[in-house]
VOZA-256473 format. One record per residue (C-alpha): residue in three letters; z, y, x. Coordinates in nm, 3 decimals. Layout:
BEGIN
+--------+---------+---------+---------+
: residu :      zz :      yy :      xx :
+--------+---------+---------+---------+
:    ALA :       Z :       Y :       X :
...
+--------+---------+---------+---------+
//
This chain:
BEGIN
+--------+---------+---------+---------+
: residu :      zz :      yy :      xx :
+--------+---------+---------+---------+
:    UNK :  -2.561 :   6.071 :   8.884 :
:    UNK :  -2.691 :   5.867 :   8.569 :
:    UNK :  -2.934 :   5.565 :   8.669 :
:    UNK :  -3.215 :   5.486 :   8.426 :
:    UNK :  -3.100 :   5.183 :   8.223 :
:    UNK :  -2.748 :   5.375 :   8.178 :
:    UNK :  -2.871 :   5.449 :   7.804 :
:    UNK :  -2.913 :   5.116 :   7.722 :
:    UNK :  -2.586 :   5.000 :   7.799 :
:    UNK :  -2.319 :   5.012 :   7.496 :
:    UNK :  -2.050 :   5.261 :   7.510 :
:    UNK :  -1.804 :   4.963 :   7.536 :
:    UNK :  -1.970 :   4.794 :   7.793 :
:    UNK :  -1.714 :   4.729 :   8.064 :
:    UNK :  -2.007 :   4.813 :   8.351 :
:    UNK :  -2.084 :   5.151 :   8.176 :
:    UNK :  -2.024 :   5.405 :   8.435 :
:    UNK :  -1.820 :   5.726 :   8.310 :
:    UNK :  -2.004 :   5.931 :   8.137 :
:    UNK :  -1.811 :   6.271 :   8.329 :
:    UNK :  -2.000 :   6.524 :   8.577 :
:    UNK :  -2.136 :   6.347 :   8.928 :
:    UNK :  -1.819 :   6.374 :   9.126 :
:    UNK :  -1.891 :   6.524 :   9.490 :
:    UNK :  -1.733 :   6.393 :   9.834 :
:    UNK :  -1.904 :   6.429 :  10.165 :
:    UNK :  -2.058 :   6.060 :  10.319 :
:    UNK :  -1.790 :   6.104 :  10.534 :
:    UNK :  -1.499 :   6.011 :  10.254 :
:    UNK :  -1.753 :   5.794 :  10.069 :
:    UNK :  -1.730 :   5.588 :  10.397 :
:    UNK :  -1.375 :   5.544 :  10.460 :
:    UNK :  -1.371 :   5.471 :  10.131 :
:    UNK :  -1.556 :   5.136 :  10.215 :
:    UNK :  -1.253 :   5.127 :  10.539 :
:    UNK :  -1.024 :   5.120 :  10.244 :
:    UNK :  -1.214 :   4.870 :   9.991 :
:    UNK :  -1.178 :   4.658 :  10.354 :
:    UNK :  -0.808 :   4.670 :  10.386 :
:    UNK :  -0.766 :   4.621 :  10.014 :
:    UNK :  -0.989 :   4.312 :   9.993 :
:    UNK :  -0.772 :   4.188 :  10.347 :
:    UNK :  -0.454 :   4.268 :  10.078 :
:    UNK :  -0.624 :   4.076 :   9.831 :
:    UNK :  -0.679 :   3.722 :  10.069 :
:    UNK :  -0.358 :   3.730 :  10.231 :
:    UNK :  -0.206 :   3.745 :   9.857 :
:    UNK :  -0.457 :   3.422 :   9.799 :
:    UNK :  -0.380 :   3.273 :  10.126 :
:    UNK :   0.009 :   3.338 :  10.047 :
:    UNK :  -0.015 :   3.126 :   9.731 :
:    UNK :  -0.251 :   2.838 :   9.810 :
:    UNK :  -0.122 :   2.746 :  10.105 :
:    UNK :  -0.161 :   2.394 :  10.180 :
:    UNK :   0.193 :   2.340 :  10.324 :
:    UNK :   0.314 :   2.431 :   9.963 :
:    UNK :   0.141 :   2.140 :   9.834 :
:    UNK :   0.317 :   1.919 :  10.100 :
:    UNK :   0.613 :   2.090 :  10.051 :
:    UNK :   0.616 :   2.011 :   9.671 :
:    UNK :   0.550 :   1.641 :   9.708 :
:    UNK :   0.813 :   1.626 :   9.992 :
:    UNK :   1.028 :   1.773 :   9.729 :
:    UNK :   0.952 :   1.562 :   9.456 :
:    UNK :   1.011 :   1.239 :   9.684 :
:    UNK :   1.335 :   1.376 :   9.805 :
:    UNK :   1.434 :   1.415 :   9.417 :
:    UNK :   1.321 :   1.074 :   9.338 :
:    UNK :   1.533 :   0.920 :   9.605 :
:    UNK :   1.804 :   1.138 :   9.564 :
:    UNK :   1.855 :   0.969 :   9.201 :
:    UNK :   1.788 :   0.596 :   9.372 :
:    UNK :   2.083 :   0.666 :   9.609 :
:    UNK :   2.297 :   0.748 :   9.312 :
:    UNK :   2.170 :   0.457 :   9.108 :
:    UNK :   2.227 :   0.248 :   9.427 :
:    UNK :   2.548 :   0.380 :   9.497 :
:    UNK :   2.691 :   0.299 :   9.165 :
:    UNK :   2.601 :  -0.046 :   9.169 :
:    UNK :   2.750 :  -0.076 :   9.528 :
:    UNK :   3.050 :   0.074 :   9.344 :
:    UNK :   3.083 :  -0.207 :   8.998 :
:    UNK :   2.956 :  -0.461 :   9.302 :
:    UNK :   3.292 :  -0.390 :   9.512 :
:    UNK :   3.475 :  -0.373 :   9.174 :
:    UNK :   3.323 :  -0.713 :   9.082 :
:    UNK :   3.477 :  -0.889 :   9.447 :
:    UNK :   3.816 :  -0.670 :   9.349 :
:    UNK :   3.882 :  -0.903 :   9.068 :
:    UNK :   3.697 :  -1.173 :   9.155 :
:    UNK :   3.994 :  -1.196 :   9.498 :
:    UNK :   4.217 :  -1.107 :   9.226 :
:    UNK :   4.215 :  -1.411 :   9.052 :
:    UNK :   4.159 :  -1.617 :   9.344 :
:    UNK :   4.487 :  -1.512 :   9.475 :
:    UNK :   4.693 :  -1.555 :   9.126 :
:    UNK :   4.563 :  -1.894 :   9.116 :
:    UNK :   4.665 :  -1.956 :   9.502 :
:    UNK :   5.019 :  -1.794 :   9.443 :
:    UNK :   5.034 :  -2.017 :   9.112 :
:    UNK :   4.980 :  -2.369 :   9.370 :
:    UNK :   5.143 :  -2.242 :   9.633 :
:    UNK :   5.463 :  -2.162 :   9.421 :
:    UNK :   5.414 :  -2.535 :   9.235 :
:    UNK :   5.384 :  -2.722 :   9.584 :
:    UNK :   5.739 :  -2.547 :   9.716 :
:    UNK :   5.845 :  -2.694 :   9.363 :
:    UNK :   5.682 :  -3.073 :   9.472 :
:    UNK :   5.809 :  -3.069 :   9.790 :
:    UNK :   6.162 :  -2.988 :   9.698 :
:    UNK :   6.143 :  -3.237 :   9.399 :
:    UNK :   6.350 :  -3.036 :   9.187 :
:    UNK :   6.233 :  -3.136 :   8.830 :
:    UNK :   6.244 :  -3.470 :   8.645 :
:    UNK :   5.971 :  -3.756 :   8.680 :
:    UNK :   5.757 :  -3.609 :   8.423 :
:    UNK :   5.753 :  -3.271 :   8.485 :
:    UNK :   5.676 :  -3.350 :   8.853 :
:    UNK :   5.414 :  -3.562 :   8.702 :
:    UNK :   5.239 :  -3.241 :   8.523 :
:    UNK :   5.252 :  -3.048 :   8.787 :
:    UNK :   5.039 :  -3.261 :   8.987 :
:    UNK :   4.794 :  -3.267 :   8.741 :
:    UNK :   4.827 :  -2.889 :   8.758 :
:    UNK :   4.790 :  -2.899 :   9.105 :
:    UNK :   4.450 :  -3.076 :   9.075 :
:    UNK :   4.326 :  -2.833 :   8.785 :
:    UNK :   4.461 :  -2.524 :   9.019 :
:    UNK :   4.219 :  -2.635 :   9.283 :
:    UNK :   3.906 :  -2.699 :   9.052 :
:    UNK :   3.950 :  -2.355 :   8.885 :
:    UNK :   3.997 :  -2.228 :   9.280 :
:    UNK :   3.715 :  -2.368 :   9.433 :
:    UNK :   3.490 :  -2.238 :   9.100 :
:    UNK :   3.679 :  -1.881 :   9.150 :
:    UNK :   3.600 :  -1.869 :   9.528 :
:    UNK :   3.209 :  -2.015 :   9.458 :
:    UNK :   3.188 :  -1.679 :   9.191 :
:    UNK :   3.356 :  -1.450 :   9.438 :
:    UNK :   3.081 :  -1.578 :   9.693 :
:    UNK :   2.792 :  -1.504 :   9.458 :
:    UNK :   2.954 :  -1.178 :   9.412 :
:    UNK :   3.000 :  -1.104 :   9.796 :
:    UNK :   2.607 :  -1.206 :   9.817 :
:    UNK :   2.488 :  -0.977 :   9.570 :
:    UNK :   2.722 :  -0.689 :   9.721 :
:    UNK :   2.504 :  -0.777 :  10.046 :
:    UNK :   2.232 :  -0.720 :   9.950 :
:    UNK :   2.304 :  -0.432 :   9.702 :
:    UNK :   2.436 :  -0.236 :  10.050 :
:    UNK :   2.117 :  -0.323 :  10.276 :
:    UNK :   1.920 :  -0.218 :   9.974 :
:    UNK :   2.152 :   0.151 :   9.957 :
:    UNK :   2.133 :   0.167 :  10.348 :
:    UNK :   1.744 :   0.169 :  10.312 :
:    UNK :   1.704 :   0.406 :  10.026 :
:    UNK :   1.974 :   0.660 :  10.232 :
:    UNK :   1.795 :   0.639 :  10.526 :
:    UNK :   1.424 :   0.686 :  10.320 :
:    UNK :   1.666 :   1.002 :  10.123 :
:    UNK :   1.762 :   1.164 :  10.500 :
:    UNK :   1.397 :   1.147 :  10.590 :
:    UNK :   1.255 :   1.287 :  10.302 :
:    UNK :   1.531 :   1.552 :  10.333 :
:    UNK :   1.429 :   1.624 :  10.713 :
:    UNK :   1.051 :   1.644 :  10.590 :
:    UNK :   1.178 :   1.903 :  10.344 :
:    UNK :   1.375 :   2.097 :  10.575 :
:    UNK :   1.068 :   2.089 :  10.853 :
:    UNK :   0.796 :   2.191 :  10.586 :
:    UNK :   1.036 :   2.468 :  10.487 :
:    UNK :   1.032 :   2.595 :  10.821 :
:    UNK :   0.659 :   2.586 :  10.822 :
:    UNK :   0.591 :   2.745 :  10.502 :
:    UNK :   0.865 :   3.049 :  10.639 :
:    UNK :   0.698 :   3.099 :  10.913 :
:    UNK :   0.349 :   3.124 :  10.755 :
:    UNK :   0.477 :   3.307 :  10.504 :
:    UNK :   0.649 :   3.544 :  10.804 :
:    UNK :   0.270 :   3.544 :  10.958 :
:    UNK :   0.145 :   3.651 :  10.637 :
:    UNK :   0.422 :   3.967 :  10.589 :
:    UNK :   0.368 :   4.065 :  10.925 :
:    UNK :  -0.020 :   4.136 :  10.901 :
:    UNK :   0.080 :   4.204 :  10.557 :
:    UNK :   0.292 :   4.535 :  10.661 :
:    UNK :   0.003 :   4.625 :  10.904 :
:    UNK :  -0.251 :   4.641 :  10.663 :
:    UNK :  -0.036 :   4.822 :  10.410 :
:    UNK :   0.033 :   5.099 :  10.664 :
:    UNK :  -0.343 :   5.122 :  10.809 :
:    UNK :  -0.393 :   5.185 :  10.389 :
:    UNK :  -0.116 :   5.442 :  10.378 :
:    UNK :  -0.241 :   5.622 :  10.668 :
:    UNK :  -0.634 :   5.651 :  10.544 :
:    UNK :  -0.578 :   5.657 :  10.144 :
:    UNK :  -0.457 :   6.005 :  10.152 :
:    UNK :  -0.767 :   6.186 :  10.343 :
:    UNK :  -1.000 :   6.028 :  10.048 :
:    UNK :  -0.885 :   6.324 :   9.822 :
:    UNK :  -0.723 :   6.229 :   9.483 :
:    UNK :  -1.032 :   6.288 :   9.261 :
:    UNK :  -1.217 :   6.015 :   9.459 :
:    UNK :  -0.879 :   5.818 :   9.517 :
:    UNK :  -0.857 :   5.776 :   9.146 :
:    UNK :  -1.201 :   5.651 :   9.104 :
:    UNK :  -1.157 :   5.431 :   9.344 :
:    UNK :  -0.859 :   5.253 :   9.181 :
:    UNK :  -0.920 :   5.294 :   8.804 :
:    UNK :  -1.279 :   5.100 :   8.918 :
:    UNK :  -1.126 :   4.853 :   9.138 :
:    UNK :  -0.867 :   4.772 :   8.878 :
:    UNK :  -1.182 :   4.692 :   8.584 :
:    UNK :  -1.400 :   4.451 :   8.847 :
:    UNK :  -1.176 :   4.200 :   9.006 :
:    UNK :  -1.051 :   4.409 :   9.320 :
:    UNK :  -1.364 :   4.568 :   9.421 :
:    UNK :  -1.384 :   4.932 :   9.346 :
:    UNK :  -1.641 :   5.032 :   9.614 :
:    UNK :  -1.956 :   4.821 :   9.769 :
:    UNK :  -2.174 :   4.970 :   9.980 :
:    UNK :  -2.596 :   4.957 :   9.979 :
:    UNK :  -2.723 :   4.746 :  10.200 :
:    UNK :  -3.055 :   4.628 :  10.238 :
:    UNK :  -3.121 :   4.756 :   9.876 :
:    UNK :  -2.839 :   4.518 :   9.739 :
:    UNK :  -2.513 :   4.631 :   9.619 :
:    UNK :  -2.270 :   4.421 :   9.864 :
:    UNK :  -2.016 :   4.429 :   9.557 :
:    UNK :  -2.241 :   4.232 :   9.324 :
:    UNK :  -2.489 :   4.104 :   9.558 :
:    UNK :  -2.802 :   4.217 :   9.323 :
:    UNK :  -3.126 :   4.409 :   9.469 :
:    UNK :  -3.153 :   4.715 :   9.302 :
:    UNK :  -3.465 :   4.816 :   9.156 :
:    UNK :  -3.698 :   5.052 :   9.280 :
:    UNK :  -3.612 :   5.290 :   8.958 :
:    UNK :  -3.300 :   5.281 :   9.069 :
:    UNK :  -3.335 :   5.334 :   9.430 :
:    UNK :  -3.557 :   5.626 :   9.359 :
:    UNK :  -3.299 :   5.797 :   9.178 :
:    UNK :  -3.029 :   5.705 :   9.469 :
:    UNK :  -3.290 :   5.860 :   9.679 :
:    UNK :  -3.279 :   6.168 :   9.544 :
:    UNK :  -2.981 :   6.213 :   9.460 :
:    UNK :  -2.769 :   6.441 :   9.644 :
:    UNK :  -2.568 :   6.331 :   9.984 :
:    UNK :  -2.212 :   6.435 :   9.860 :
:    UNK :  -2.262 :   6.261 :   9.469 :
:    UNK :  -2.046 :   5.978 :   9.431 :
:    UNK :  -2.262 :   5.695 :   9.270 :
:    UNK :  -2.254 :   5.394 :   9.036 :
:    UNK :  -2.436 :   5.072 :   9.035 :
:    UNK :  -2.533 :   5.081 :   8.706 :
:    UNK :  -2.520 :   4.670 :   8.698 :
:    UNK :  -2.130 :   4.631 :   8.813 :
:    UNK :  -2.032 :   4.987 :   8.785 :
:    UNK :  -1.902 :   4.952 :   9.149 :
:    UNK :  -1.865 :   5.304 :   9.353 :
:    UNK :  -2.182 :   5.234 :   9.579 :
:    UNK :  -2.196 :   5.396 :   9.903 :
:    UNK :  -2.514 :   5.482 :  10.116 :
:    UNK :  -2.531 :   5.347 :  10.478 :
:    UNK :  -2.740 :   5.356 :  10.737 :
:    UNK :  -2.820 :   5.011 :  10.626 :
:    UNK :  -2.925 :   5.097 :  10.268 :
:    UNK :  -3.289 :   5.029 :  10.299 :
:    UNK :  -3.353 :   5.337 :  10.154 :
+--------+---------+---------+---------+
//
């Protein structure tokens, strides 16, 4: 059934209801057709609910932290690394210029060597123990900064291996909603397989080409006057013509172009 203001609509007009003969279906189909627009709009949230869950949020940032630190520890790590090198060559030549006295006093005390020669290497000596003690004062500073270098990577592992346990417990949360989700998922789907084949194709195919063109809602029914799909009162044109309208006519809101399905609660 045409309502009034369908001939002022354009031909392209998204809302337009087909222009074909009234299809027919009993009130009885026309209502579980509403039990189906139910468990499709339930279809519909838990897709919404699956991808704005707020544990994905926290799951993202714990991510991002875990990232962040992840390249700290290797930056850390490194400089441990040219730190340790740094104290390797440092004790290096700290020990050549300890082997260097220690081989000149065996030399001293056995007095092998004329006057003069014994003579420079005391001097030596004295020169070997300036460029020691400025060797060992370096290797100190080094051994200080490598000190503090490892507290620093200690604290940035142990931040890493808690952002890595908030990753791994948000994880589990976000499975296990997600698992909550599938489950009533799979319920839903089979309630839909179970009714969608006793709506009959012709009415079936409404249904879906409709619910496809306005946002998930292919059926609405008439309460109170208002079409529950678009929320608008109808007017009284147009619930004159619903009112006379047969029982078994499938109808359109002429507004949303929603199937619209007579209730008890219509108003009518």
């Amino acid at each position: 059934m045409g309502l009034p203001r369908a001939e002022r609509r354009s031909p392209d007009d998204p809302r337009r209801p087909d222009r074909r003969p009234p299809l027919k279906a009993d009130l009885t189909r026309q209502w579980r057709l509403l039990d189906l627009q139910k468990l499709d709009t339930r279809l519909d949230q838990l897709a919404h609910r699956e991808r704005t869950m707020p544990v994905l949020t926290r799951l993202a940032d714990a991510e991002k932290r875990r990232s962040s630190l992840e390249e700290e520890v290797v930056l850390a790590r490194t400089a441990v690394g040219d730190v340790d090198r740094e104290i390797s060559k440092a004790d290096q030549d700290v020990q050549l210029v300890r082997d260097r006295a220690a081989r000149n006093t065996q030399r001293l005390d056995s007095g092998q060597g004329s006057a003069k020669e014994l003579q420079a290497m005391q001097h030596e000596q004295q020169a070997l123990a300036r460029r020691q003690s400025e060797l060992e004062d370096v290797e100190l500073e080094v051994m200080e900064r490598a000190e503090s270098l490892r507290a620093d990577l200690g604290v940035k592992e142990t931040s890493l291996s808690d952002a890595e346990g908030d990753v791994r417990d948000l994880g589990a949360e976000r499975d296990e909603a997600l698992q909550q989700i599938e489950r009533e998922r799979s319920q839903v789907q089979r309630d839909r397989e179970q009714l969608a084949p006793g709506l009959g194709e012709d009415l079936l195919g409404l249904y879906e080409r409709v619910r496809a063109q306005h946002g998930g809602v292919g059926a609405a029914a008439l309460l109170q006057r208002r079409c529950d799909g678009c929320h608008l009162e109808l007017t009284p044109a147009d619930l004159t013509a619903i009112r006379n309208a047969p029982e078994d006519e499938v109808l359109r809101h002429e507004e949303c172009g929603r199937i619209l399905v007579r209730t008890a609660e219509s108003g009518l």
